[in-house]
ZABALO-187269 format. One record per residue: x, y, z of N, C-alpha, C in turn; residue in three letters. Coordinates in nm, 3 decimals. Example, Ala and Ser with C-alpha at 12.3 -4.5 7.8 and 13.67 -1.06 7.14 Angstrom:
BEGIN
<pami n_xx="1.319" n_yy="-0.569" n_zz="0.780" ca_xx="1.230" ca_yy="-0.450" ca_zz="0.780" c_xx="1.320" c_yy="-0.330" c_zz="0.780" type="ALA"/>
<pami n_xx="1.285" n_yy="-0.225" n_zz="0.708" ca_xx="1.367" ca_yy="-0.106" ca_zz="0.714" c_xx="1.290" c_yy="0.003" c_zz="0.787" type="SER"/>
! end
This chain:
BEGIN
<pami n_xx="0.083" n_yy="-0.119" n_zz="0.000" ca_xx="0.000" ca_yy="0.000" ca_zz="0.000" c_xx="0.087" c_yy="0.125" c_zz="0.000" type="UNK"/>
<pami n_xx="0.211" n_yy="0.093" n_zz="0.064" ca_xx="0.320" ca_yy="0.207" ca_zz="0.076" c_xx="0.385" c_yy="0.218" c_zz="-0.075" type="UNK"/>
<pami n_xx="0.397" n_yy="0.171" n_zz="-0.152" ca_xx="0.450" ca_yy="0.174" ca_zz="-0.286" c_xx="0.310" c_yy="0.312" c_zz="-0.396" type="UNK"/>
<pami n_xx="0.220" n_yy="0.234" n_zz="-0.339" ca_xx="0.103" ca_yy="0.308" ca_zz="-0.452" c_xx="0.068" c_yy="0.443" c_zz="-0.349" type="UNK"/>
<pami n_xx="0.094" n_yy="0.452" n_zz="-0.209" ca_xx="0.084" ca_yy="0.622" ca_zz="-0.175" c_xx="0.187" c_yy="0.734" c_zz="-0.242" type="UNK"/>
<pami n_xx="0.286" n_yy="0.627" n_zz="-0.244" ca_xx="0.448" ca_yy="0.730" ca_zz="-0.311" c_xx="0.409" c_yy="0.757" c_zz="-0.462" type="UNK"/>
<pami n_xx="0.378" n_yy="0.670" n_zz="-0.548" ca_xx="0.310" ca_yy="0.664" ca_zz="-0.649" c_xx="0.247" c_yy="0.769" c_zz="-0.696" type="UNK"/>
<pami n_xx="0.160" n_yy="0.774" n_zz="-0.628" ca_xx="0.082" ca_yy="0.908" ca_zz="-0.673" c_xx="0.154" c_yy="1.039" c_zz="-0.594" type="UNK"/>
<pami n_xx="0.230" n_yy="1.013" n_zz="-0.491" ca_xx="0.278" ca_yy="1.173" ca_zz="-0.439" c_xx="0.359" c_yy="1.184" c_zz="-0.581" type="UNK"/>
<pami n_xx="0.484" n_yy="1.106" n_zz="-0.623" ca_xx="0.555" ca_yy="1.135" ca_zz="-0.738" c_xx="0.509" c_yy="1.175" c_zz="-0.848" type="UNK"/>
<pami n_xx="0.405" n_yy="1.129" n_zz="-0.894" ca_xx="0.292" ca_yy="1.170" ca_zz="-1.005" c_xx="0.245" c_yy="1.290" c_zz="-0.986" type="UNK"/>
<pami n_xx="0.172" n_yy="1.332" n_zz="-0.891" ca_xx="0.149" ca_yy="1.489" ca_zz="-0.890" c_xx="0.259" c_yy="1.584" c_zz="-0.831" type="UNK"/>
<pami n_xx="0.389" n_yy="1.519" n_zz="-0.800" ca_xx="0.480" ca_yy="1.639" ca_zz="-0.801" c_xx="0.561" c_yy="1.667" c_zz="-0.927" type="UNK"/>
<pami n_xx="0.564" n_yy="1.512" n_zz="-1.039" ca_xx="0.577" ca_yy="1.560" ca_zz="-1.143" c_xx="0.530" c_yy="1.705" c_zz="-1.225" type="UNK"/>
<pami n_xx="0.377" n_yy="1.604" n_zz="-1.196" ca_xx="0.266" ca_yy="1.732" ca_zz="-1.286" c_xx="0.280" c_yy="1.876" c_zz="-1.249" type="UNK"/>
<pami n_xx="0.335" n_yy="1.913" n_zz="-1.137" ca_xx="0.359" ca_yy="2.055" ca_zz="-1.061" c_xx="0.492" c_yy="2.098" c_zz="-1.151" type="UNK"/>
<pami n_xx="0.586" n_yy="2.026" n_zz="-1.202" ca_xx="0.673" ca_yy="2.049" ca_zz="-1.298" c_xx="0.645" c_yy="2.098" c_zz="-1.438" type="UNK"/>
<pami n_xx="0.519" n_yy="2.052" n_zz="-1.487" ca_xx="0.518" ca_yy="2.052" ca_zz="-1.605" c_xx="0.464" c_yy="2.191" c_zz="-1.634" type="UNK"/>
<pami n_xx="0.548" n_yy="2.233" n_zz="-1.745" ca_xx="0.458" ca_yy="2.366" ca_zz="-1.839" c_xx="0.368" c_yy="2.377" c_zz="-1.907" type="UNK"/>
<pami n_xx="0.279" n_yy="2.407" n_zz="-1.859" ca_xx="0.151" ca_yy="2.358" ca_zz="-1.964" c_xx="0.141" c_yy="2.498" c_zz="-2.044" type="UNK"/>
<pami n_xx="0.083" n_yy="2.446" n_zz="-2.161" ca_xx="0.056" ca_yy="2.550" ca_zz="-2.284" c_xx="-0.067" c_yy="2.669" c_zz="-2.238" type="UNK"/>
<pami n_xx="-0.015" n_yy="2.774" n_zz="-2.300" ca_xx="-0.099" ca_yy="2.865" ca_zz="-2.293" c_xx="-0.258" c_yy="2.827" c_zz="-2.382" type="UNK"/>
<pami n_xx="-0.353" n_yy="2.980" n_zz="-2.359" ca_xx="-0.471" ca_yy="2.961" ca_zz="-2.420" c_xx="-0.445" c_yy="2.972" c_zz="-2.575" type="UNK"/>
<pami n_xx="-0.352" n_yy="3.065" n_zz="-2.604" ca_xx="-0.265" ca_yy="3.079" ca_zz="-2.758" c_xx="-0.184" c_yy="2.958" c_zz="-2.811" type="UNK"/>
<pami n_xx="-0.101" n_yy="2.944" n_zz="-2.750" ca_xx="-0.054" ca_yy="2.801" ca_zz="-2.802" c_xx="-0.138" c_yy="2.690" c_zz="-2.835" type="UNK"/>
<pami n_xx="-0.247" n_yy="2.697" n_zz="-2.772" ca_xx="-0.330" ca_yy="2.586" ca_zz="-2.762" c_xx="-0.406" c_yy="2.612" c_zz="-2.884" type="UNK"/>
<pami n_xx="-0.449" n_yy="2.720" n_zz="-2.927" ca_xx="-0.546" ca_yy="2.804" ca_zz="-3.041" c_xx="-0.453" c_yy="2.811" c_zz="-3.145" type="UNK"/>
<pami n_xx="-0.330" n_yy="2.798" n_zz="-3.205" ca_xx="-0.242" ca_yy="2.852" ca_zz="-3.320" c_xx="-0.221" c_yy="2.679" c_zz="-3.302" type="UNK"/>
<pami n_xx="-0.224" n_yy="2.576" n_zz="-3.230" ca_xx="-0.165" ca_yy="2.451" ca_zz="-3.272" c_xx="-0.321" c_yy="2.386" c_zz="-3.323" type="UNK"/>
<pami n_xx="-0.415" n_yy="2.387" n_zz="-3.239" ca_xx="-0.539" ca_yy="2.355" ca_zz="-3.308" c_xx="-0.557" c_yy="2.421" c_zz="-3.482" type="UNK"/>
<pami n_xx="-0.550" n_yy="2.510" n_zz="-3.480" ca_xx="-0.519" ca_yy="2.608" ca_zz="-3.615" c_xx="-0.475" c_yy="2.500" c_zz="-3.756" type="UNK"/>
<pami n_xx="-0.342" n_yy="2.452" n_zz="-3.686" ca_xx="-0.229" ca_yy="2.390" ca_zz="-3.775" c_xx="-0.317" c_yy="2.259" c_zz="-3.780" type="UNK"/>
<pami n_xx="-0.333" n_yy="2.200" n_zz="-3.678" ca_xx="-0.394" ca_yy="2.053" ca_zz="-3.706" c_xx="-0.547" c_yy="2.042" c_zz="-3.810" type="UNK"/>
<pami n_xx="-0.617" n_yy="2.165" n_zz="-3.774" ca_xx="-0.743" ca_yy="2.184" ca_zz="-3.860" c_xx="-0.712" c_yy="2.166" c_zz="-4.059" type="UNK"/>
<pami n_xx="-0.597" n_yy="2.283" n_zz="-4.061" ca_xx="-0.528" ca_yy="2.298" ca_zz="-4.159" c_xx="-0.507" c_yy="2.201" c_zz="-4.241" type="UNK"/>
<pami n_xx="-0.429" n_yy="2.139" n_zz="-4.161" ca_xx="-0.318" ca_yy="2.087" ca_zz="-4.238" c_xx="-0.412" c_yy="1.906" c_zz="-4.232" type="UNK"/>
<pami n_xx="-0.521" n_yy="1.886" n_zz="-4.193" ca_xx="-0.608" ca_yy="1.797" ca_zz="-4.195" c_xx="-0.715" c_yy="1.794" c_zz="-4.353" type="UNK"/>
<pami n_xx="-0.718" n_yy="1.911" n_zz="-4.323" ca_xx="-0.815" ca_yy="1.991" ca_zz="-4.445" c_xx="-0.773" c_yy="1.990" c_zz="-4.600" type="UNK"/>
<pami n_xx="-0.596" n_yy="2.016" n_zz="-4.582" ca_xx="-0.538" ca_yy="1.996" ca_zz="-4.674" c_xx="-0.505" c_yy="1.872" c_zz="-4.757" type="UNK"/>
<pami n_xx="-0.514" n_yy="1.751" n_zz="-4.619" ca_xx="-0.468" ca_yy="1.630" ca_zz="-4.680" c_xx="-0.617" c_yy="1.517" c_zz="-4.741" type="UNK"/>
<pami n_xx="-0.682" n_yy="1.599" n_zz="-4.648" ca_xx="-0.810" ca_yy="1.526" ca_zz="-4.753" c_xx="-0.855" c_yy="1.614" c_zz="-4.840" type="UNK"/>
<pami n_xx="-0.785" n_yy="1.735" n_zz="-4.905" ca_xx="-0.843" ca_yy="1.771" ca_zz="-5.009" c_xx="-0.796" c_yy="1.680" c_zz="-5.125" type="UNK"/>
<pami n_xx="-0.559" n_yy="1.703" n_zz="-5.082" ca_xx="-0.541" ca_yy="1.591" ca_zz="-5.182" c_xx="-0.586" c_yy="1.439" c_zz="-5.188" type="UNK"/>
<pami n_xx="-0.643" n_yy="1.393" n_zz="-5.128" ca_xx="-0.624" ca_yy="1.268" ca_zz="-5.111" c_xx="-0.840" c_yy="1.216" c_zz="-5.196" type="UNK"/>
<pami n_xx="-0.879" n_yy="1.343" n_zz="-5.145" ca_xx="-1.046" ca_yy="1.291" ca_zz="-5.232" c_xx="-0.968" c_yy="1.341" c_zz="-5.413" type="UNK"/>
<pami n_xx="-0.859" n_yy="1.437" n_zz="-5.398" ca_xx="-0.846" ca_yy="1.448" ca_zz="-5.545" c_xx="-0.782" c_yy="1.315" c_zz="-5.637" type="UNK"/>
<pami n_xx="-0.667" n_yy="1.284" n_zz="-5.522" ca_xx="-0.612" ca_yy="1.161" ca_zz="-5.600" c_xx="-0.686" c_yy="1.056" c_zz="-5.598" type="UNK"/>
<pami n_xx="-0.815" n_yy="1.063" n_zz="-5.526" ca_xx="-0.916" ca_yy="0.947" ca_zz="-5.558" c_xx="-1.000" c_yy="0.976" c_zz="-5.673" type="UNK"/>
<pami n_xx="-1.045" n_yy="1.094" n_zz="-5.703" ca_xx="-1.140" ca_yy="1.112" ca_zz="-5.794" c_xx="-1.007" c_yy="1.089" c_zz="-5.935" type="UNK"/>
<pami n_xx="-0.897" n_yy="1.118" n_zz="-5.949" ca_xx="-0.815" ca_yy="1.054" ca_zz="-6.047" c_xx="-0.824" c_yy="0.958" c_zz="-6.109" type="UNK"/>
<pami n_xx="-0.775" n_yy="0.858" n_zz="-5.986" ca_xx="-0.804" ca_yy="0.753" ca_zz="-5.983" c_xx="-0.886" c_yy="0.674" c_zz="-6.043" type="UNK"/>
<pami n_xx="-1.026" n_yy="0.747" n_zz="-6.010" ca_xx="-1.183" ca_yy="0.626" ca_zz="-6.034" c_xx="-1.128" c_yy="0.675" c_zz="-6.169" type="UNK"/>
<pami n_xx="-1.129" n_yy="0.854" n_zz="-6.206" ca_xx="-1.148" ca_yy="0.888" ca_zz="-6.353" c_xx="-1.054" c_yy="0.784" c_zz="-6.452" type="UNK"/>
<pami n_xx="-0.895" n_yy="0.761" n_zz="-6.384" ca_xx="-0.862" ca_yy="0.673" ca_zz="-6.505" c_xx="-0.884" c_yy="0.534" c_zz="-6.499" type="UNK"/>
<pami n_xx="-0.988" n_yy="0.520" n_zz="-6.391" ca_xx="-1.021" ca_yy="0.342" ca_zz="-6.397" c_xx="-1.136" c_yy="0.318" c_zz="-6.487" type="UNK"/>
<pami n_xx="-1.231" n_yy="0.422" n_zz="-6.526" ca_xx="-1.308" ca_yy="0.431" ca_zz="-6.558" c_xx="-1.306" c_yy="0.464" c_zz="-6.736" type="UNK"/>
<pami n_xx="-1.178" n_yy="0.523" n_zz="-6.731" ca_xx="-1.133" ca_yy="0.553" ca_zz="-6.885" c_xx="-1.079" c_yy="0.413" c_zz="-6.973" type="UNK"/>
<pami n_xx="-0.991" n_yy="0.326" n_zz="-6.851" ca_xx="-0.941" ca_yy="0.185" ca_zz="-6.883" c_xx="-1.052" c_yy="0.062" c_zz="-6.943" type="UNK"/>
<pami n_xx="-1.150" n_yy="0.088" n_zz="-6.825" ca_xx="-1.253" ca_yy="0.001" ca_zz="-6.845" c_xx="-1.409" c_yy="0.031" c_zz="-6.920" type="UNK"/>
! end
């Protein structure tokens, strides 16, 4: 029981270490992930619609 009290004291004196991100950081990295999400399924429905188009030209 003495192992899992230390346990968690070490765990939340970690967390008292850590830097956590601002409300900005948090808003300009959401930003990038929206982005750059947006971007990859634009290419990726394009290289599909390619795709069908030259499967469709073959057959």
């Amino acid at each position: 029981m003495g192992k899992i009290v230390q346990f968690f004291k070490e765990s939340v004196a970690e967390l008292k270490k850590v830097v956590w991100p601002g409300k900005d950081d948090v808003v300009s990295s959401v930003k990038v992930v929206l982005i750059s999400t947006l971007v990859v399924a634009v290419v990726l429905g394009l290289l599909d619609l390619l795709f069908v188009t030259g499967m469709n030209l073959i057959f």
